[in-house]
SERO-4910 file (N, C-alpha, C, O; in steps of 0.05 Angstrom, whole numbers):
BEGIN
 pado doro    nc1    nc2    nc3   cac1   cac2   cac3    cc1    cc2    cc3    oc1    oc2    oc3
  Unk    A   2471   2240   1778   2448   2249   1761   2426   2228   1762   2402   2232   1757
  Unk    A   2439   2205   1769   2412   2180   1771   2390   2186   1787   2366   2184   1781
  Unk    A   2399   2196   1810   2377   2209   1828   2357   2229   1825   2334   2231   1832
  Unk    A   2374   2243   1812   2349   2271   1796   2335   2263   1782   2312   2270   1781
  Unk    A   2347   2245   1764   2323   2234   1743   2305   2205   1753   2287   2194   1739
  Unk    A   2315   2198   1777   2291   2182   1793   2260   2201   1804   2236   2196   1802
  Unk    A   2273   2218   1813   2259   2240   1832   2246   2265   1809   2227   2278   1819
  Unk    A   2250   2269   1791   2240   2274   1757   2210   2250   1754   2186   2255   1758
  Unk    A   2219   2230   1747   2208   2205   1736   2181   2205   1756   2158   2210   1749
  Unk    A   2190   2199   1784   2174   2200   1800   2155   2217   1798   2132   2208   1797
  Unk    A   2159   2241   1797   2139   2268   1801   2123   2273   1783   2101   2281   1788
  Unk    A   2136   2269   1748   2121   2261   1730   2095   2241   1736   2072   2251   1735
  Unk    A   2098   2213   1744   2088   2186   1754   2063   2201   1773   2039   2198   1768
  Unk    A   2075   2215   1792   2044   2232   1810   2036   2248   1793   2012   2243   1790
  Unk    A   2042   2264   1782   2029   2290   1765   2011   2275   1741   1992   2288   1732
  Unk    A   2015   2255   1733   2000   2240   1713   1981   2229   1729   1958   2227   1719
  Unk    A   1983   2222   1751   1963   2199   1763   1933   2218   1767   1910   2213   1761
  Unk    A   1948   2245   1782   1938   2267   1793   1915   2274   1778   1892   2275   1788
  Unk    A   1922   2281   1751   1912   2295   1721   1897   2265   1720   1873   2271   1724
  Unk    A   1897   2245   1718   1881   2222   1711   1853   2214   1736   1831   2204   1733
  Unk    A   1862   2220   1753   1843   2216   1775   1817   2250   1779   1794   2248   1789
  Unk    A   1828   2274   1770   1813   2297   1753   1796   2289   1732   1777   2302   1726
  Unk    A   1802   2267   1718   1789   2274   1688   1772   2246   1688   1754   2242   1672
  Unk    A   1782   2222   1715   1759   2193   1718   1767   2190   1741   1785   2174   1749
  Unk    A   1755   2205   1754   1742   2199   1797   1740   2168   1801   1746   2157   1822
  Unk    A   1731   2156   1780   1716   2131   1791   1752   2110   1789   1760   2098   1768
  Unk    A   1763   2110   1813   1785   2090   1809   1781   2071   1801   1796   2062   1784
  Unk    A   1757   2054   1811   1754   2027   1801   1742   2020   1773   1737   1997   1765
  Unk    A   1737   2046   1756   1735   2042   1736   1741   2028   1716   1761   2016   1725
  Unk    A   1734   2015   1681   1756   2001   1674   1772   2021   1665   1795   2019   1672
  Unk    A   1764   2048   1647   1768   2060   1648   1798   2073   1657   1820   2075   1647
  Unk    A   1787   2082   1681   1822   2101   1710   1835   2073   1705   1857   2076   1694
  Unk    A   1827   2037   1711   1853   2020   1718   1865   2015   1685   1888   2005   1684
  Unk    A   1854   2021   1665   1864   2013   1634   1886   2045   1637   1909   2040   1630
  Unk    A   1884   2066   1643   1898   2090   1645   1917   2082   1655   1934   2071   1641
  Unk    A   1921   2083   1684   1939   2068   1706   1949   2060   1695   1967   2075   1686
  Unk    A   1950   2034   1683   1969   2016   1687   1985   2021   1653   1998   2003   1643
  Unk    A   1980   2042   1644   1990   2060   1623   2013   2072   1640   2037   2067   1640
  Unk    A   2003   2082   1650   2026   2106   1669   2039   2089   1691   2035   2102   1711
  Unk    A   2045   2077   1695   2056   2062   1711   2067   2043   1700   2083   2031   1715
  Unk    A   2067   2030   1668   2087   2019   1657   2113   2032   1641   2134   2024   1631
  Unk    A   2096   2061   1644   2117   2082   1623   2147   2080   1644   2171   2076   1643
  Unk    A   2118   2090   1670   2144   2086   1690   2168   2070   1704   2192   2075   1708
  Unk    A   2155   2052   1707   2169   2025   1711   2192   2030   1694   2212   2038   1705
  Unk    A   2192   2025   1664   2208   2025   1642   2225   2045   1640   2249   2039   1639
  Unk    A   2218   2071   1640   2233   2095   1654   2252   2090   1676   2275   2096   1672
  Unk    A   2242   2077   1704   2267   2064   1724   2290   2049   1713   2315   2053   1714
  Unk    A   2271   2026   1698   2288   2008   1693   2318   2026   1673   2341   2027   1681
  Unk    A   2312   2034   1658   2330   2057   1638   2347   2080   1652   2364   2095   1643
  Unk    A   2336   2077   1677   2360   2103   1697   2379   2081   1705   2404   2081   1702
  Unk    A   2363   2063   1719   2387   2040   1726   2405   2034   1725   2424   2034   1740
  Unk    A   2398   2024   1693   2412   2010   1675   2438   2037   1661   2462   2033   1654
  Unk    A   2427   2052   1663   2447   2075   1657   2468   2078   1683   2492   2078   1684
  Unk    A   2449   2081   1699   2478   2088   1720   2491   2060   1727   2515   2061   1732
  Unk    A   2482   2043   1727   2502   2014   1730   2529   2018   1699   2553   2016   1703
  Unk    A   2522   2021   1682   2542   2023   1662   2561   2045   1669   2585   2040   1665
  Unk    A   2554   2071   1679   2567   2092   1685   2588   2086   1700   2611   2090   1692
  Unk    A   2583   2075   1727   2595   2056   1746   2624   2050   1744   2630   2028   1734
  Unk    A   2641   2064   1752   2671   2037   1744   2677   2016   1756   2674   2008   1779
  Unk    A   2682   2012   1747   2683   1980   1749   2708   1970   1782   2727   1985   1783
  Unk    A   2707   1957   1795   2724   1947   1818   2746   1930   1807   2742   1914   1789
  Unk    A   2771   1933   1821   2784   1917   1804   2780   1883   1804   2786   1867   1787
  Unk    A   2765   1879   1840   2754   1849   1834   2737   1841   1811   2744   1821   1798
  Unk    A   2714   1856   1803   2699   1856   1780   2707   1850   1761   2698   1834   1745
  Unk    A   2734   1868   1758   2747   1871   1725   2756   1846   1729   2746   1831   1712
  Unk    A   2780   1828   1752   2788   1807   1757   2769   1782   1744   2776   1767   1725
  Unk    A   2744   1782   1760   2726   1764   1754   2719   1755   1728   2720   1731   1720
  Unk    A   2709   1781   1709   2696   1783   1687   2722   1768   1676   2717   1745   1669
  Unk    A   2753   1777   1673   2776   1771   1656   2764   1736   1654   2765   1724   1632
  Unk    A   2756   1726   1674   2762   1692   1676   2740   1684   1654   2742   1663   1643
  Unk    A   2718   1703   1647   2693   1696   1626   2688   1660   1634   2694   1642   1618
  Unk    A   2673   1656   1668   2663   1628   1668   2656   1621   1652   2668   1604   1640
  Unk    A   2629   1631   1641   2615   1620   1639   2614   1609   1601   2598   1596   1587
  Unk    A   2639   1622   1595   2649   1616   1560   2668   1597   1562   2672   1585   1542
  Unk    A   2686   1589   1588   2703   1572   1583   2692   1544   1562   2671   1542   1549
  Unk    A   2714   1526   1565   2694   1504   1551   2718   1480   1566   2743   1478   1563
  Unk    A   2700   1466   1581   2700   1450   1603   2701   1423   1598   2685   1413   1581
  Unk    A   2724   1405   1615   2719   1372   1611   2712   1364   1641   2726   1374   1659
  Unk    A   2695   1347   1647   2696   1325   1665   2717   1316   1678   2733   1302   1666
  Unk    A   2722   1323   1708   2750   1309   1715   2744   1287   1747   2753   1265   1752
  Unk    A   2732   1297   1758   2717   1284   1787   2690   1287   1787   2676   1304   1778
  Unk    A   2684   1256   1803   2653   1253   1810   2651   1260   1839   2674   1260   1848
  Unk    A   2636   1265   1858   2625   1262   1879   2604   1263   1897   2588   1281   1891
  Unk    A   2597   1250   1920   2580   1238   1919   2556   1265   1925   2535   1255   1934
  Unk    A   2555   1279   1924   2539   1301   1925   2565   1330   1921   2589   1333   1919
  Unk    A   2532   1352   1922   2545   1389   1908   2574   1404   1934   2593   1420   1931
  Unk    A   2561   1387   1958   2561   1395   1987   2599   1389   1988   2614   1406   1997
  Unk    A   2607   1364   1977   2631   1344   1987   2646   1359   1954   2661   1376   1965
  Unk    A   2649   1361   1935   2653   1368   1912   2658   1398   1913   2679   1406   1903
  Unk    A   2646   1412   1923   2652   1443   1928   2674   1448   1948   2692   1464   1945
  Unk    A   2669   1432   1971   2687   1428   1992   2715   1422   1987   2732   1441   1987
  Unk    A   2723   1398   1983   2741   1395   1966   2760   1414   1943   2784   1416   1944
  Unk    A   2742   1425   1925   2754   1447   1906   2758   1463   1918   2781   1472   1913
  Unk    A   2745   1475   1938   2748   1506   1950   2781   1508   1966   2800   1524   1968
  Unk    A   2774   1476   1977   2797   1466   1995   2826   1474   1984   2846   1479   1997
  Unk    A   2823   1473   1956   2858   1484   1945   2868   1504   1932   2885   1507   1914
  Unk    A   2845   1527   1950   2864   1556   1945   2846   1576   1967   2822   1571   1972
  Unk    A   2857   1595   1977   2849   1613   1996   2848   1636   1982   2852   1657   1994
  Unk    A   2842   1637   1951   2841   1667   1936   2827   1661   1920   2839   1656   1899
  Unk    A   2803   1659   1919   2774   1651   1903   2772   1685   1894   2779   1703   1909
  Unk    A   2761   1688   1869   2744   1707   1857   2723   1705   1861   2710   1726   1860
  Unk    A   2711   1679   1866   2676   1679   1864   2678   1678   1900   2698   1681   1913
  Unk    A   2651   1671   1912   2645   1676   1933   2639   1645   1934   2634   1636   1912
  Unk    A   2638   1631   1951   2635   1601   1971   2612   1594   1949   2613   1577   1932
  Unk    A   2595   1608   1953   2570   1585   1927   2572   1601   1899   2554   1609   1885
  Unk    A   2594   1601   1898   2600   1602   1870   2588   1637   1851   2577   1656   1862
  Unk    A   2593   1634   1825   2593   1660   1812   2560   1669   1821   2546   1651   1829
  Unk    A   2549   1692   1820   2528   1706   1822   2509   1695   1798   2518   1702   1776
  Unk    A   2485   1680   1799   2473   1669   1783   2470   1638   1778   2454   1625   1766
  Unk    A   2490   1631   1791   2488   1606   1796   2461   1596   1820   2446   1611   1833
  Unk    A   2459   1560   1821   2449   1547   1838   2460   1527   1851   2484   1524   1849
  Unk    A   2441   1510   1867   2449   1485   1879   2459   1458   1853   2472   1439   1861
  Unk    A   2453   1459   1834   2449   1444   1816   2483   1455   1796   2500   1440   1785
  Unk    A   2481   1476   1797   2503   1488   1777   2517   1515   1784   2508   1537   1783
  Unk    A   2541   1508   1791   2547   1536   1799   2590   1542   1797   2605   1531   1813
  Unk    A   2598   1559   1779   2618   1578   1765   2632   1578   1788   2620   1588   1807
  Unk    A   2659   1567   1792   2683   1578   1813   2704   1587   1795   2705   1581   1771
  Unk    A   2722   1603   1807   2743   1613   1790   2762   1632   1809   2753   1642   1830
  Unk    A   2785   1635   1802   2805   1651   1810   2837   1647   1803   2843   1637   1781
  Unk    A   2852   1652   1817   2883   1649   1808   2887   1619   1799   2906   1611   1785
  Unk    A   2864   1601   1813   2869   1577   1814   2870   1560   1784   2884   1540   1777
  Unk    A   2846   1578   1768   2829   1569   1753   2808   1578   1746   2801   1599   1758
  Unk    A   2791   1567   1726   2764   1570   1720   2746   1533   1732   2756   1512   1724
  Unk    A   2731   1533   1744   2717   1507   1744   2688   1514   1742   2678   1536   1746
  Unk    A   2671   1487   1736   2642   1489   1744   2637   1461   1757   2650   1440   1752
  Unk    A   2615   1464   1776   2605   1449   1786   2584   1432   1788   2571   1438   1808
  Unk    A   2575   1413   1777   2542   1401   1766   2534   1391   1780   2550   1375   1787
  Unk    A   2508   1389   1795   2493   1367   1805   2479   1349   1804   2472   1343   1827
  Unk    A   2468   1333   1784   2450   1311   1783   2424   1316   1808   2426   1309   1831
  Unk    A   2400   1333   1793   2383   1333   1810   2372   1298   1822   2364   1299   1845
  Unk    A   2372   1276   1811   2357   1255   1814   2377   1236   1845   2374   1231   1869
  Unk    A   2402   1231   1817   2427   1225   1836   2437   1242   1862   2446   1234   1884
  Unk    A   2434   1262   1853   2454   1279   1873   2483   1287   1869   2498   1306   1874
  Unk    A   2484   1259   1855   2517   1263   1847   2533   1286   1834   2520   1297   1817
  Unk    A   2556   1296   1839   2565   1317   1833   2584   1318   1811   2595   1296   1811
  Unk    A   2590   1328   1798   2616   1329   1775   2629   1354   1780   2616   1374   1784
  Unk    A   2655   1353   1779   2670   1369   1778   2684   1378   1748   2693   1360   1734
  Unk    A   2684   1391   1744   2693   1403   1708   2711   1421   1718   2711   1429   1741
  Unk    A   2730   1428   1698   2760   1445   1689   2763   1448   1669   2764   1434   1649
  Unk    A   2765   1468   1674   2766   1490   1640   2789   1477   1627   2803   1464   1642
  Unk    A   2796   1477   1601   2822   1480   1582   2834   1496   1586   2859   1494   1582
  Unk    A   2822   1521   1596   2858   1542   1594   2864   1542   1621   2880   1559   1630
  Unk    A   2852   1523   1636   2878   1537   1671   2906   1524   1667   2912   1504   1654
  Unk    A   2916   1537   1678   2943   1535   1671   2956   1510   1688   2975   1498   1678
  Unk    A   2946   1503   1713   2951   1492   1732   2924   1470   1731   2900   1474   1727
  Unk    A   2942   1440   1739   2919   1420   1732   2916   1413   1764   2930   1416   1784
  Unk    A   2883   1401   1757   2881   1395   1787   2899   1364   1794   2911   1348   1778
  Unk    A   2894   1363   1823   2913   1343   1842   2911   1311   1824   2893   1310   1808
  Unk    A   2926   1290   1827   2915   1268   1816   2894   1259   1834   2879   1242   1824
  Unk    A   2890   1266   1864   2874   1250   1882   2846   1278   1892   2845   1296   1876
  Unk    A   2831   1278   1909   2807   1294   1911   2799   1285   1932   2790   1262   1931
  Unk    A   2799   1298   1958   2779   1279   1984   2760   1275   1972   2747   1295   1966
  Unk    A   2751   1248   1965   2718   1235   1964   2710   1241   1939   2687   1237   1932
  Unk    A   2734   1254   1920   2727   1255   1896   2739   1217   1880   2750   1197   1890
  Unk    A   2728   1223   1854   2732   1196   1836   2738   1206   1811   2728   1226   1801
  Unk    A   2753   1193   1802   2763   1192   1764   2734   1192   1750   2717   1175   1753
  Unk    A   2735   1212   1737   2716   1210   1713   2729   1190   1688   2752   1195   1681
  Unk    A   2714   1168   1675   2727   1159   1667   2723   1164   1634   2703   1177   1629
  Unk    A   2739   1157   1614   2731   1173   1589   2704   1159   1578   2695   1170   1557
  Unk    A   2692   1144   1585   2667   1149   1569   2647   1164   1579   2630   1178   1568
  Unk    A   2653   1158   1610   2636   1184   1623   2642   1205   1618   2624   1222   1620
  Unk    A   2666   1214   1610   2675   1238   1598   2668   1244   1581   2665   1269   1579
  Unk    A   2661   1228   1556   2647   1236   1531   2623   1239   1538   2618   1263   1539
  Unk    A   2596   1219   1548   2588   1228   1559   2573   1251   1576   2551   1262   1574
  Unk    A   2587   1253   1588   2591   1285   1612   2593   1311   1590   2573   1326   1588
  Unk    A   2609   1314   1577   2612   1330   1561   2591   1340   1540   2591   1362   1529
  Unk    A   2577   1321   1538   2545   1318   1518   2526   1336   1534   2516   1358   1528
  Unk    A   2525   1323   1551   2512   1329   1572   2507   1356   1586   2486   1368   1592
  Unk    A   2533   1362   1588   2544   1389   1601   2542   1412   1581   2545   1434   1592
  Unk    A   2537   1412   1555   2522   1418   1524   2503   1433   1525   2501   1458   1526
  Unk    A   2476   1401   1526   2455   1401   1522   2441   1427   1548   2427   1447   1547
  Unk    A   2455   1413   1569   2450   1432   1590   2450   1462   1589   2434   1477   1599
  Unk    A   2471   1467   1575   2481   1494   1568   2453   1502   1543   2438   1522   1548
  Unk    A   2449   1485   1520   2429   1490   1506   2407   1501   1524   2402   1525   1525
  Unk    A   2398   1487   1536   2368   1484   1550   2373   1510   1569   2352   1517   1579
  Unk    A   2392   1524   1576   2390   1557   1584   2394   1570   1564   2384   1593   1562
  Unk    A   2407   1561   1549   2410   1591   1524   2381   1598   1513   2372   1619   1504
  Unk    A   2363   1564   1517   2340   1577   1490   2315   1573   1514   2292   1567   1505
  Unk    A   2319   1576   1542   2284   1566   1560   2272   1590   1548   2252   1588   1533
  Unk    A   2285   1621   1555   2268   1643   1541   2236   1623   1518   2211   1622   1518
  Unk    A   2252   1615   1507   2229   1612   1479   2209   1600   1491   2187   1606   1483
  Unk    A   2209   1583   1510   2185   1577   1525   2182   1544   1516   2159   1538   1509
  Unk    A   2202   1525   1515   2203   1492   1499   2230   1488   1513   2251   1501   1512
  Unk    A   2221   1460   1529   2237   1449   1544   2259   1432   1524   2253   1431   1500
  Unk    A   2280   1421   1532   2292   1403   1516   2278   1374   1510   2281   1358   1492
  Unk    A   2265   1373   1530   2241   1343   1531   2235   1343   1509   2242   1329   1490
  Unk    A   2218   1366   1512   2199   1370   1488   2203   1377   1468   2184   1382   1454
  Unk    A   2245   1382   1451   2250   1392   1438   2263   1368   1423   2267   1369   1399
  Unk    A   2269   1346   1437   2280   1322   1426   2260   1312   1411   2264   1306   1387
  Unk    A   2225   1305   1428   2205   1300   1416   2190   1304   1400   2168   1294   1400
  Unk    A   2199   1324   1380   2189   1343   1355   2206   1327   1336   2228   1318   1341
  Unk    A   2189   1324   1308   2200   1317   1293   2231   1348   1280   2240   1368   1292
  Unk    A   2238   1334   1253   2258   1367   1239   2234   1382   1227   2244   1400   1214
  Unk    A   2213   1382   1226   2203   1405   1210   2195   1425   1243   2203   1447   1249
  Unk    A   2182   1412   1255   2180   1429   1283   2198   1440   1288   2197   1464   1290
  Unk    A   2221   1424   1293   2248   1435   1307   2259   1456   1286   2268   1474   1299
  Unk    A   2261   1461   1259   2263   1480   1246   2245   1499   1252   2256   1519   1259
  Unk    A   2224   1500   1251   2210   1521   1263   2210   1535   1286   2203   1559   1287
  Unk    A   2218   1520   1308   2224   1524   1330   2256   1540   1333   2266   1553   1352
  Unk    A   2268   1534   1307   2300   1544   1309   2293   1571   1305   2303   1589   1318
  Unk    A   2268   1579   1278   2269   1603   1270   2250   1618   1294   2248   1642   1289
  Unk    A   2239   1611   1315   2231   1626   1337   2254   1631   1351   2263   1654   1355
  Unk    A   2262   1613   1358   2292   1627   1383   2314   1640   1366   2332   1653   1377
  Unk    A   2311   1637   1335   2330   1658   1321   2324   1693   1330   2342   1710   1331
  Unk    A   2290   1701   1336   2280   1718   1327   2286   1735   1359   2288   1759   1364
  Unk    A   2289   1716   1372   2282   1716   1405   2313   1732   1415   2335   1721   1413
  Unk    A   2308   1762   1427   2331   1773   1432   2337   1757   1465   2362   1754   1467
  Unk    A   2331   1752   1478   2346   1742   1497   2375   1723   1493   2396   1718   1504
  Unk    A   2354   1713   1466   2381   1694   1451   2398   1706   1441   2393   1714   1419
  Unk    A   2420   1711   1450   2439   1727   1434   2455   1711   1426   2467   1693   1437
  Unk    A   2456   1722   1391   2475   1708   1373   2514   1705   1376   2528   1693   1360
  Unk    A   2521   1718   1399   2547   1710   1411   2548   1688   1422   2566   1671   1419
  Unk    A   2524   1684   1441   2525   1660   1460   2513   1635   1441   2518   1612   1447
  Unk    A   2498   1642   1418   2491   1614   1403   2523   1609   1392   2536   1589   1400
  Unk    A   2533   1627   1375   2558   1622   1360   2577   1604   1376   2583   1583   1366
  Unk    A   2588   1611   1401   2602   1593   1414   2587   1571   1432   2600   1564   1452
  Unk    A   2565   1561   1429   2552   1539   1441   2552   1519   1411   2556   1495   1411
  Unk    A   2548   1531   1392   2549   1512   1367   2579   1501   1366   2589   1478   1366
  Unk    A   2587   1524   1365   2629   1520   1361   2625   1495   1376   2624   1475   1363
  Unk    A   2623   1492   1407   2641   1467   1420   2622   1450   1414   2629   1427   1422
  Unk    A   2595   1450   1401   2584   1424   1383   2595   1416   1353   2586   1401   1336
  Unk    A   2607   1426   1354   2626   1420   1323   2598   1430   1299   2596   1417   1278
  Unk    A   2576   1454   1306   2569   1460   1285   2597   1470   1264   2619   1479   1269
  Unk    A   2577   1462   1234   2597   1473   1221   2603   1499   1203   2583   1507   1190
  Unk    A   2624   1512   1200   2629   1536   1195   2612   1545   1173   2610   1570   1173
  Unk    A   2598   1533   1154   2581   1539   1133   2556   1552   1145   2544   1569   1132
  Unk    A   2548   1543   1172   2526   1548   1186   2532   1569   1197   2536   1564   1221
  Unk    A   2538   1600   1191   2545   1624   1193   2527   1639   1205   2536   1660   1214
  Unk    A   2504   1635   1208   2486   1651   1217   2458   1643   1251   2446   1622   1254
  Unk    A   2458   1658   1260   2449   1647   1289   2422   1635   1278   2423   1611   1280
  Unk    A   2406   1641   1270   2383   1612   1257   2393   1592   1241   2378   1573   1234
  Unk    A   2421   1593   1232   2426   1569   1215   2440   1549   1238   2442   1524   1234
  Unk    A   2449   1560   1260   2467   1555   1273   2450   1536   1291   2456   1514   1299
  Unk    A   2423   1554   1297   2396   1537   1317   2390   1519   1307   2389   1496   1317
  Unk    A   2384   1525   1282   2371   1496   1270   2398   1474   1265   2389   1452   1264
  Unk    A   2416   1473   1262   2437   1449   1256   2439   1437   1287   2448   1414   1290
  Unk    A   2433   1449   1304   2441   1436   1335   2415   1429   1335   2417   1406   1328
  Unk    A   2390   1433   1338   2374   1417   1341   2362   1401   1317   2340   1390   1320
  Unk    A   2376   1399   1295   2366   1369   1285   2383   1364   1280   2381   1346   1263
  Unk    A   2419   1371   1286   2439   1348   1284   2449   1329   1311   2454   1305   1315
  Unk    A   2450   1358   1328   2467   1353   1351   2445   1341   1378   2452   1325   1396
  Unk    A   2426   1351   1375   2405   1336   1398   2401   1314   1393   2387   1300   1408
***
C-alpha cells in the first residue's frame, strides 16, 4: 500500500503545482515561490509519513530482532583496554569471535571516533580520542563472558583511568543526548547555574530529547531518585554532575 500512497501523494504534488502555475504564470514570482514551497513541504512531510509507516509495518529479520535484544547503546560500560589507535583496538576485539551482530565498523550510526560492537560475544564500545588518537576499549556489565587478561597491543586501563574514563564516557554520552538544543558541552560547563537551569528547561521542552534516554543517562550519574522528572533530571546533571 506504501506505493499507492507514494504515487497518490505524488499526483496530488503535480495537480497542486499545476492549479498554482494557472492562477500565478509568473514562476519567479514571490508570490508562485512563497506557494511552492507550501506544496512541496506538505509533500515532503506526506513522504516522510508513508515511510515511516511502512518501515514499522515491516517485520522485523531475525538478525534485527538479535541485534536490537543486545540494546548497545543502553548498556552501561567500564574501561578495560587502551590502544594505540581505533584501527589496532577494533582489530583486536573483532579478532575473538567470528559471529558479530554488528558489521566490521560497528553498529549503524556509529563513527571513526565511537562506534557499538556486539554479538554472542558481548556488548562493547569503542572510543577514540580525536587529539590522541588513542583508543579505549569498554565492556558492558552484563556480558556474560569476560574479555582475555592479555589484548594484541592492547594495555590495562588502570583504575583511575577507569574512574576517569567512565566520567568521560558520560559526559560524552551527555553531549549527544542534548547537541539537538544547539550548546556544546564547552559552552555548557562555562555558564554559570542560573544559565544552565535555563538551558535544562530548553532541552526539557526539546522532543528529540527523549525522557527515556535522559532517565537512564542520569541513573548511571547517580542523579537522585527525588529528581523524577526529565527537566529535574537535566538540570541536576548539569549543575551537579558537569
Amino acid at each position: 500500500m506504501s506505493a499507492i500512497h507514494m504515487l497518490e501523494l505524488m499526483a496530488s504534488k503535480d495537480t497542486s503545482l499545476d492549479k498554482l502555475l494557472t492562477r500565478i504564470p509568473d514562476v519567479d514570482s514571490a508570490a508562485y515561490i512563497k506557494k511552492e514551497k507550501e506544496i512541496m513541504k506538505i509533500y515532503k512531510s506526506g513522504m516522510r509519513a508513508i515511510k515511516k509507516a511502512a518501515k514499522e509495518e515491516t517485520e522485523p529479520t531475525e538478525h534485527q530482532m538479535a541485534l536490537g535484544d543486545l540494546n548497545l547503546k543502553e548498556q552501561e560500560y567500564a574501561a578495560v583496554f587502551k590502544f594505540a589507535d581505533g584501527k589496532s583496538c577494533k582489530a583486536a576485539l573483532r579478532a575473538l569471535s567470528t559471529d558479530w551482530l554488528t558489521p566490521p565498523y560497528g553498529l549503524h550510526g556509529g563513527n571513526t571516533w565511537r562506534s557499538h560492537h556486539g554479538g554472542p560475544r558481548g556488548c562493547f564500545l569503542i572510543t577514540v580520542d580525536k587529539i590522541t588518537k588513542q583508543a579505549v576499549l569498554w565492556a558492558a556489565a552484563s556480558n556474560e563472558t569476560d574479555l582475555p587478561d592479555e589484548m594484541e597491543g592492547g594495555e590495562d586501563v588502570d583504575e583511575e583511568e577507569d574512574d576517569e574514563g567512565d566520567r568521560e564516557y558520560l559526559l560524552t554520552e551527555l553531549e549527544l543526548l542534548i547537541a539537538g538544543a544547539g550548546v556544546s558541552l564547552i559552552n555548557l560547563k562555562a555558564m554559570d547555574g542560573a544559565e544552565r537551569s535555563i538551558h535544562a528547561a530548553k532541552c526539557s521542552g526539546d522532543r528529540s530529547i527523549t525522557a527515556k534516554a535522559t532517565a537512564t543517562l542520569a541513573d548511571k550519574m547517580g542523579c537522585p531518585a527525588e529528581e523524577n522528572t526529565k527537566g529535574k533530571r537535566l538540570e541536576w546533571v548539569f549543575n551537579e554532575y558537569i
